[in-house]
C-alpha positions as CSV (number, residue, x, y, z in Angstrom):
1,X,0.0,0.0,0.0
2,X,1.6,3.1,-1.1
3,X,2.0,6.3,1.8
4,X,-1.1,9.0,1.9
5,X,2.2,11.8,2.0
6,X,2.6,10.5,-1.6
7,X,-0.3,11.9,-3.2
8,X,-0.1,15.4,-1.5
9,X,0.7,17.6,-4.0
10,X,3.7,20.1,-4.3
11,X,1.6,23.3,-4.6
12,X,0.1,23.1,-1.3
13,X,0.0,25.4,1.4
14,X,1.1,25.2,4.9
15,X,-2.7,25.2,5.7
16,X,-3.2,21.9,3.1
17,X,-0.7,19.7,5.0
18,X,-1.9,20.6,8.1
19,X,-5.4,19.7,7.1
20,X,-3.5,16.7,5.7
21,X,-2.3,15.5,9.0
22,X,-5.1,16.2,10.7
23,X,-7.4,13.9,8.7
24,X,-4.3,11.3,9.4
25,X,-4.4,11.6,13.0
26,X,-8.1,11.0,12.9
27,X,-7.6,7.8,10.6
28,X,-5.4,6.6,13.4
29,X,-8.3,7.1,15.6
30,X,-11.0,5.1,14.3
31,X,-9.1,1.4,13.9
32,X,-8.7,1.5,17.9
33,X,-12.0,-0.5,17.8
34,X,-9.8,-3.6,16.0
35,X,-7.7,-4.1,18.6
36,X,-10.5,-5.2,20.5
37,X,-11.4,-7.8,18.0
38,X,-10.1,-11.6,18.1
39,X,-7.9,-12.6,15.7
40,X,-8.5,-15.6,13.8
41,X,-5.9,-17.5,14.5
42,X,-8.3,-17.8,18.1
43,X,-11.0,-18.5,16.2
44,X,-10.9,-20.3,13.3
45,X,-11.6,-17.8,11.0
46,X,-11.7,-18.4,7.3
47,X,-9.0,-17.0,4.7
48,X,-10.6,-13.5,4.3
49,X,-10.7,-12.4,7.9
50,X,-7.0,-13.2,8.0
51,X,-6.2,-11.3,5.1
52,X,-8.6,-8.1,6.6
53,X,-6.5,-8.5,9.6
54,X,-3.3,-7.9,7.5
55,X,-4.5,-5.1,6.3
56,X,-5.3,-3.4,9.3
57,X,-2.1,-4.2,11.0
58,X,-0.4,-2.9,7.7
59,X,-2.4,0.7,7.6
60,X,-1.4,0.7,11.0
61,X,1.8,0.5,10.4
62,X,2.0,3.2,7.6
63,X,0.0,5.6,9.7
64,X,2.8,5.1,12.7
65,X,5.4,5.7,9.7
66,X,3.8,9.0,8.6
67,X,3.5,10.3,12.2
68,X,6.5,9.8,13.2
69,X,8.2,11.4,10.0
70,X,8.7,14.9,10.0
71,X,7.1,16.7,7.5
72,X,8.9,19.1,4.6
73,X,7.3,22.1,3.5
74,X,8.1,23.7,0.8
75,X,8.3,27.0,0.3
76,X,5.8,29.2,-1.9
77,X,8.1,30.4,-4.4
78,X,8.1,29.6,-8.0
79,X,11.8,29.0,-8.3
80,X,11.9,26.6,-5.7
81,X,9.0,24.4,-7.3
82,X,10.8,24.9,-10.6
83,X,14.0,23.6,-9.1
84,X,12.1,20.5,-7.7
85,X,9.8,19.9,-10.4
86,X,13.4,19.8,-13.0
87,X,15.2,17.5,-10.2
88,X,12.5,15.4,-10.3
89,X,12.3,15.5,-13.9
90,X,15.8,14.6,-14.9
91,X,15.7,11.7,-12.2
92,X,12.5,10.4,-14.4
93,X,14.8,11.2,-17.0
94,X,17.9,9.7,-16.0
95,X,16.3,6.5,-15.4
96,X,14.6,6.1,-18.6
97,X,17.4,7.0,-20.4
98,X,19.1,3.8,-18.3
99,X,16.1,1.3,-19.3
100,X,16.5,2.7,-22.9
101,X,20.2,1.6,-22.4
102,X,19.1,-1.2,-20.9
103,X,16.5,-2.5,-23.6
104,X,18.8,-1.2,-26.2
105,X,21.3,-3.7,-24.8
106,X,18.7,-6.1,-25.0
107,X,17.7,-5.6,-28.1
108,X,21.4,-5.7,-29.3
109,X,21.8,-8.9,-27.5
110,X,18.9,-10.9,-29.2
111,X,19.7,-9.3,-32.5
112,X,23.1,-11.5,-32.0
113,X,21.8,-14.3,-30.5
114,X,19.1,-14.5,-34.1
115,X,21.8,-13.3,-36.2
116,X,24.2,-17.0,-34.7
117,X,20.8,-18.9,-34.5
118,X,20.5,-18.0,-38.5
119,X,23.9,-18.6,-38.9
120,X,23.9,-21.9,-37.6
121,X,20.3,-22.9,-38.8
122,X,22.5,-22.1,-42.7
123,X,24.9,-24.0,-41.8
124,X,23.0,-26.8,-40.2
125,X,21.3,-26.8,-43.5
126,X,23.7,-26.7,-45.4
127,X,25.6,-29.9,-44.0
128,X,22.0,-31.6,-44.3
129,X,21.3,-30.4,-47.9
130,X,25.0,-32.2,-48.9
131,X,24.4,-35.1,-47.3
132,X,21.5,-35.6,-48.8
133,X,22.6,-34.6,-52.0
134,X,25.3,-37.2,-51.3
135,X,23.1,-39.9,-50.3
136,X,20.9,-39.3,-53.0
137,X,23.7,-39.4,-55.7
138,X,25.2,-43.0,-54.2
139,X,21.7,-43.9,-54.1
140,X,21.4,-43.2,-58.1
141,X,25.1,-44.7,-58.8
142,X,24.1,-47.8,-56.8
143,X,21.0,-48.1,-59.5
144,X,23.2,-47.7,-62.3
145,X,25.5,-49.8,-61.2
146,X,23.0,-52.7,-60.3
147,X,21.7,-51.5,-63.8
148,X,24.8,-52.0,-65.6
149,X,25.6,-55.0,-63.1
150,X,22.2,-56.7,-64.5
151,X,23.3,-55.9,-68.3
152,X,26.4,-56.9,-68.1
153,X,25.5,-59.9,-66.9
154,X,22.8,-60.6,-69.5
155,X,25.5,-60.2,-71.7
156,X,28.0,-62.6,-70.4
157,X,25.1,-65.1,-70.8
158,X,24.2,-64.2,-73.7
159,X,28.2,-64.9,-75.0
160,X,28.5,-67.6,-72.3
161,X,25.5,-69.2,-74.6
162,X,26.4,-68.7,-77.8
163,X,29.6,-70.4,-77.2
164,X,28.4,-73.1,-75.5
165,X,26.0,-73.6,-78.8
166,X,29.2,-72.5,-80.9
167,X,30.8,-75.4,-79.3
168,X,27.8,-77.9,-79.4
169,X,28.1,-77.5,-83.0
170,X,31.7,-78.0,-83.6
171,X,31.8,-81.2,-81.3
172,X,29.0,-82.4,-83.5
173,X,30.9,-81.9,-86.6
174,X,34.0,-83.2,-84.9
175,X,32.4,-86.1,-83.4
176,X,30.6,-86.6,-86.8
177,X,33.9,-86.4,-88.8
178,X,35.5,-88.7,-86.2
179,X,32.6,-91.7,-86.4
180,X,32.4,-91.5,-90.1
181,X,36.1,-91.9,-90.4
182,X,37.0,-94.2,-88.1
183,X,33.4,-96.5,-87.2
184,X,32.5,-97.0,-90.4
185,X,29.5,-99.7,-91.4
186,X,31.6,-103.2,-92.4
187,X,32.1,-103.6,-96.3
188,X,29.7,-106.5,-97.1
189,X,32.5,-109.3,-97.3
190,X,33.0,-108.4,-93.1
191,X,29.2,-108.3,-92.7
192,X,28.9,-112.0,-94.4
193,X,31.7,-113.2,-92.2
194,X,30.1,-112.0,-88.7
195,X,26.2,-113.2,-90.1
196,X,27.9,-116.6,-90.4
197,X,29.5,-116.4,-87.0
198,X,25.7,-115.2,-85.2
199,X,23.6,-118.7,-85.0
200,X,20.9,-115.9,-84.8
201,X,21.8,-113.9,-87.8
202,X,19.0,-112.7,-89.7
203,X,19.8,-113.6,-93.3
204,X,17.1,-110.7,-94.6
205,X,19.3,-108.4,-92.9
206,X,21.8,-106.3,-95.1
207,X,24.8,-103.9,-94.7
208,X,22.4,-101.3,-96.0
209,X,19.7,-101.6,-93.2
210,X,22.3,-101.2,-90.5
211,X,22.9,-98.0,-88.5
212,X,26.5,-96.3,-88.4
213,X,27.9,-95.6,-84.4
214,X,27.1,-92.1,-85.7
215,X,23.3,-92.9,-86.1
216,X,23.1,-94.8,-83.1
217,X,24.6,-92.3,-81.1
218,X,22.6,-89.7,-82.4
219,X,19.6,-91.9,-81.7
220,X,20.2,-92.3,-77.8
221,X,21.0,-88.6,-77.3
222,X,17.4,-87.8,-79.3
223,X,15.8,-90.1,-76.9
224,X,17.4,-88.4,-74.0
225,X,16.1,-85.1,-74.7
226,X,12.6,-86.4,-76.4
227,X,12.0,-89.1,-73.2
228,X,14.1,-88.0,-70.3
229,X,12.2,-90.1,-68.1
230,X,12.2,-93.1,-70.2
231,X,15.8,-92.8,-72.6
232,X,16.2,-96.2,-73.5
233,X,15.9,-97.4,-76.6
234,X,14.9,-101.2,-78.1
235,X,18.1,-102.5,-79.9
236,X,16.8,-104.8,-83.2
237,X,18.5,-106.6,-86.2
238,X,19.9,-102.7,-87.7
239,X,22.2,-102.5,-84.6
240,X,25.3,-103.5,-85.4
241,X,26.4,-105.8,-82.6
242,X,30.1,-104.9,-82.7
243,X,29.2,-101.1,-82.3
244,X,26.6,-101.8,-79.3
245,X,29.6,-103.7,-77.8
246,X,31.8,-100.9,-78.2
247,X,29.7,-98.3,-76.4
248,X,29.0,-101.2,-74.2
249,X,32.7,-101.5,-72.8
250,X,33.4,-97.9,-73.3
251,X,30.9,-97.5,-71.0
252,X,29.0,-94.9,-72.4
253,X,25.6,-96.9,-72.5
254,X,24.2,-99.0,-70.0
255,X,21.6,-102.1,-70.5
256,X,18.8,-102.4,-68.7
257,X,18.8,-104.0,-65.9
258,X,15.4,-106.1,-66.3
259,X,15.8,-106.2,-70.6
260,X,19.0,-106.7,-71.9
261,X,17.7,-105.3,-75.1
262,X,17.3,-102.1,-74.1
263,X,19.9,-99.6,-73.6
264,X,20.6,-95.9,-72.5
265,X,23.1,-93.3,-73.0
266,X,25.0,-92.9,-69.5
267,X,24.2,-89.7,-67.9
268,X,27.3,-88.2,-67.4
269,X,25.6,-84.8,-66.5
270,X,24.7,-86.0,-62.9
């Protein structure tokens, strides 16, 4: 609670601030009938009793304050109410002129702290925005290089294929060249001597109805690839049995094992 010699004004008379007191001295008088009053700690009493009790001991308080200070009067001339009115003044001014200082300061302050909170937020994004850009760009050569991977490995097949089929075909040719050289069907005079040595020779049979190794060959890779399940194929009077004994002990066929007459091309790919 601010002091009643605050509001006075500075214009007043002698007469005013004895007036003044006087109404103070007679405030002092009527709060005598409190003191006669019990205090709520004594009786309970709720929060705003204790509060109005404050109060009272407060004014109280003041009122002893202003008594007890002596009063200044100033006197009625112009020049002394200019002089006090100016002191006054500059104070007011002084201290405004220290909070401008002081919010200037202030404002100086968080005008650096934005200008290193900018600074960093740049550089911040900066590092984030080249990271990214980074990321992004291993991302992309990753792609083209599983991209390129992917091609280039289509094209190895690819060549790994057409060698393999490059190759196919010249071991044919070789193998071919190689049967029809050196497995050739007998002349008839051979044939005639091995008919005679075969109780079971078929005289209807004839050079020219017999198969080459070449044909017979070819015949049990067909059957491979036509009948893989089943590659075994009947052998009958156009076999020649010298041949079928070859691949025999060569081991490149096998006989079944429940009919002798049926054989199959080894499978040398397992």
């Amino acid at each position: 609670m601010s002091s009643p010699i605050k509001n006075i004004p500075l214009h007043n008379t002698e007469g005013d601030l004895v007036e003044s007191l006087n109404r103070l001295q007679k405030v002092d008088t009527e709060p005598i009938l409190t003191e006669t009053l019990v205090f709520p700690e004594k009786m309970g009493a709720t929060p705003s009793c204790v509060l109005l009790a404050e109060k009272v001991e407060h004014t109280k308080a003041e009122i002893n304050i202003v008594q007890n200070s002596p009063l200044s009067v100033l006197p009625d001339s112009k020049e002394v109410h200019y002089g006090v009115i100016k002191e006054e003044l500059e104070k007011s001014l002084s201290e405004l002129n220290d909070t401008l200082t002081f919010i200037n300061a202030e404002a100086r302050e968080l005008e650096n702290e934005i200008h290193e909170e900018e600074t960093w937020n740049d550089q911040i994004s900066d590092v984030v925005l080249d990271s990214l850009s980074k990321r992004l760009n291993e991302q992309n050569f990753e792609t083209n290089d599983a991209e390129g991977a992917k091609e280039k490995l289509k094209s190895e097949i690819a060549d790994k294929i057409t060698k393999a089929n490059m190759y196919f075909k010249q071991l044919l040719r070789d193998s071919s060249q190689f049967c029809g050289k050196y497995f050739k069907l007998p002349s008839e005079e051979e044939f005639n001597d091995v008919q005679k040595k075969l109780r079971s020779a078929d005289k209807t049979v004839t050079v020219r109805n017999m198969l080459s190794l070449k044909d017979i060959i070819s015949e049990l890779m067909n059957k491979c690839f036509d009948e893989p399940n089943h590659p075994y194929i009947v052998l009958d009077k156009r076999y020649w049995p010298p041949y079928v004994e070859l691949l025999l002990r060569c081991q490149i066929v096998v006989r079944h094992t429940d009919d002798p007459r049926r054989v199959k091309l080894i499978p040398f790919h397992l």
